[in-house]
N, C-alpha and C positions, 0 to 999 in steps of 0.2 A: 459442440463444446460441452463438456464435464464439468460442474458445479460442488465443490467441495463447500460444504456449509450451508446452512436454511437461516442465518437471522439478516437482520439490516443491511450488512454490507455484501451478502450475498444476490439480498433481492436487487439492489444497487448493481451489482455485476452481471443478470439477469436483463438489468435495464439497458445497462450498456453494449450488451450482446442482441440484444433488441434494435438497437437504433444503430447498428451496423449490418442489421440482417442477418443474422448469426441463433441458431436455434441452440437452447440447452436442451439436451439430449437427454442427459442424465444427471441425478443429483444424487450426494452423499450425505453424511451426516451420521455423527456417533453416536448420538440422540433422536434416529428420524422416527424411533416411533411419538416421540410428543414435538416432532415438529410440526410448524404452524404454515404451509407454504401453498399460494394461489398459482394454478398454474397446471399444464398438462403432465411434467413427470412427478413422479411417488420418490420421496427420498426412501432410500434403502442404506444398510450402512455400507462401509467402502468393500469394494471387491474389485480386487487389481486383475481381473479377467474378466468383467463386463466389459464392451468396448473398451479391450486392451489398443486399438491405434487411433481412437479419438483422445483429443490432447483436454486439458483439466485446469481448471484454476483454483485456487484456494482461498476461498471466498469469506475468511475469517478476519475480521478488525483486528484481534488484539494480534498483536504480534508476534508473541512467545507462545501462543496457541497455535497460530502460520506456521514456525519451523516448526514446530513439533511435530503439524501433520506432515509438513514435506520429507521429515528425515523420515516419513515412513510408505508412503507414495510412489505405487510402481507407475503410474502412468508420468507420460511426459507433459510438457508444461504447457500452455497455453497465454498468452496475455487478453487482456482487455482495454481497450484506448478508444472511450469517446468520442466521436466525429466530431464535437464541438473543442476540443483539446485541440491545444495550438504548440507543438512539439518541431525542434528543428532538425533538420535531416541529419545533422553532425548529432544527434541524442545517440547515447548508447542506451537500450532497453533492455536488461535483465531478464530470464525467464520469470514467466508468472507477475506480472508486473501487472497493475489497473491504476488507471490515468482514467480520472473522475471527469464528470464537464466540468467546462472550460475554465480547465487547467490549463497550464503555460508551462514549458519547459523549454529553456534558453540556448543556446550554442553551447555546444562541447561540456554540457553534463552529462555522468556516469550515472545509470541508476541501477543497482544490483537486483539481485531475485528477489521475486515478491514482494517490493518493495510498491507500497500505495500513496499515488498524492492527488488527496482527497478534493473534493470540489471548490473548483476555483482557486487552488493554489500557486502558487509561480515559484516556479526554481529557477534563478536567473544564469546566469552565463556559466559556466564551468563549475559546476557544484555536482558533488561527488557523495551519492546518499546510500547508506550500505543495504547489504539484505537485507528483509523484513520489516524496515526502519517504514514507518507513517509519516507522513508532512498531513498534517490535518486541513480540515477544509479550512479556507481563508488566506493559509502561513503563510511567509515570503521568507524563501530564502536567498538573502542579495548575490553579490557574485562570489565565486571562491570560496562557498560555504562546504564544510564536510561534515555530514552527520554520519555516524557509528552504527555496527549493524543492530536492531531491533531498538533503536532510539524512537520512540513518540515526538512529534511536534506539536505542541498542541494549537487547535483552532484558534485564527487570528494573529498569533504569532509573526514576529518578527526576527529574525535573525540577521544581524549586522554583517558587512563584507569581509572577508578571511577568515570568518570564524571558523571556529573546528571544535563539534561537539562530541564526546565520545560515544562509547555503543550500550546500550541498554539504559540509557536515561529518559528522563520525562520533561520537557520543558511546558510548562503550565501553560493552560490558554488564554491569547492576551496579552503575554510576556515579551520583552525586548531583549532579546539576548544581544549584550555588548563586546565579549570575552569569553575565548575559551571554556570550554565546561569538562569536566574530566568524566570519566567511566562511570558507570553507576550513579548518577547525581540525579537529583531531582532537581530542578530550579520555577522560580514565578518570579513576575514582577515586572516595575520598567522604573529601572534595567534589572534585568532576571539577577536575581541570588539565589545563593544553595540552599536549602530549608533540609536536605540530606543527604 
């Protein structure tokens, strides 16, 4: 597997290829000459003809960082999923997709591309999380949740059942989201409010 990124959630996805038996091959990085990384490969920056049929993940937290490299990424995608992750055979998984330890994802959730939920999260029963979108380490999102594509959940986080948050928001960490959140919003709290 192909390692797009050198910081924290990269060496996280190193780890998790690790504890599946899974070697990274190679590693990318638009900044590898001041990259920091332990370990047998050299980042080099991207080159869509080094092991062109080895598949890649994109090992970047922030979100809007993620698609960016994806819209530019010839290789194909890869996922990453924990052995300690507890996922139900009715999950749909998205390309490019990392499923942190023990994580939980519930019956007949969708989870789109590259979409990450981080350690120890649970997405419960039928919840529909878009591209890019993060559930942070902790969140819960109850049943019938939808979060929007490149939406943050932040750490600890709650999310109440039918809710539907839209895409590119931030819900603070710690927050109880009660209600609908619309596009672009930032919210904190319990129960979460708009702050923008």
């Amino acid at each position: 597997m192909l390692i797009y990124g050198t910081g924290g959630h990269a060496k996280v996805v190193a780890s998790i290829l690790s504890a599946r038996g899974e070697q990274v091959l190679g590693l990318f990085d638009d900044h590898w000459q001041n990259a920091k990384w332990r370990g047998p490969c050299v980042p080099v920056a991207y080159d869509p003809w080094l092991m062109q049929n080895e598949k890649l993940i994109i090992a970047i937290g922030n979100n809007f960082a993620r698609r960016k490299v994806a819209g530019r990424v010839a290789h194909s995608f890869g996922a990453a999923v924990h052995p300690t992750a507890i996922i139900d055979d009715s999950v749909h998984l998205g390309e490019g997709v990392v499923v942190v330890h023990r994580a939980i994802i519930q019956v007949d959730c969708c989870l789109g591309d590259h979409v990450i939920v981080n350690t120890a999260a649970i997405t419960d029963h039928e919840c529909t999380v878009g591209d890019f979108a993060h559930v942070g380490p902790g969140a819960i999102l109850c049943g019938g949740v939808r979060v929007g594509e490149c939406t943050l959940i932040g750490a600890g986080s709650v999310v109440l059942p039918g809710v539907n948050i839209g895409k590119e928001c931030v819900i603070g960490a710690g927050s109880v989201v009660v209600r609908d959140v619309p596009d672009y919003a930032k919210v904190v709290g319990n129960p979460a409010r708009i702050i923008c």
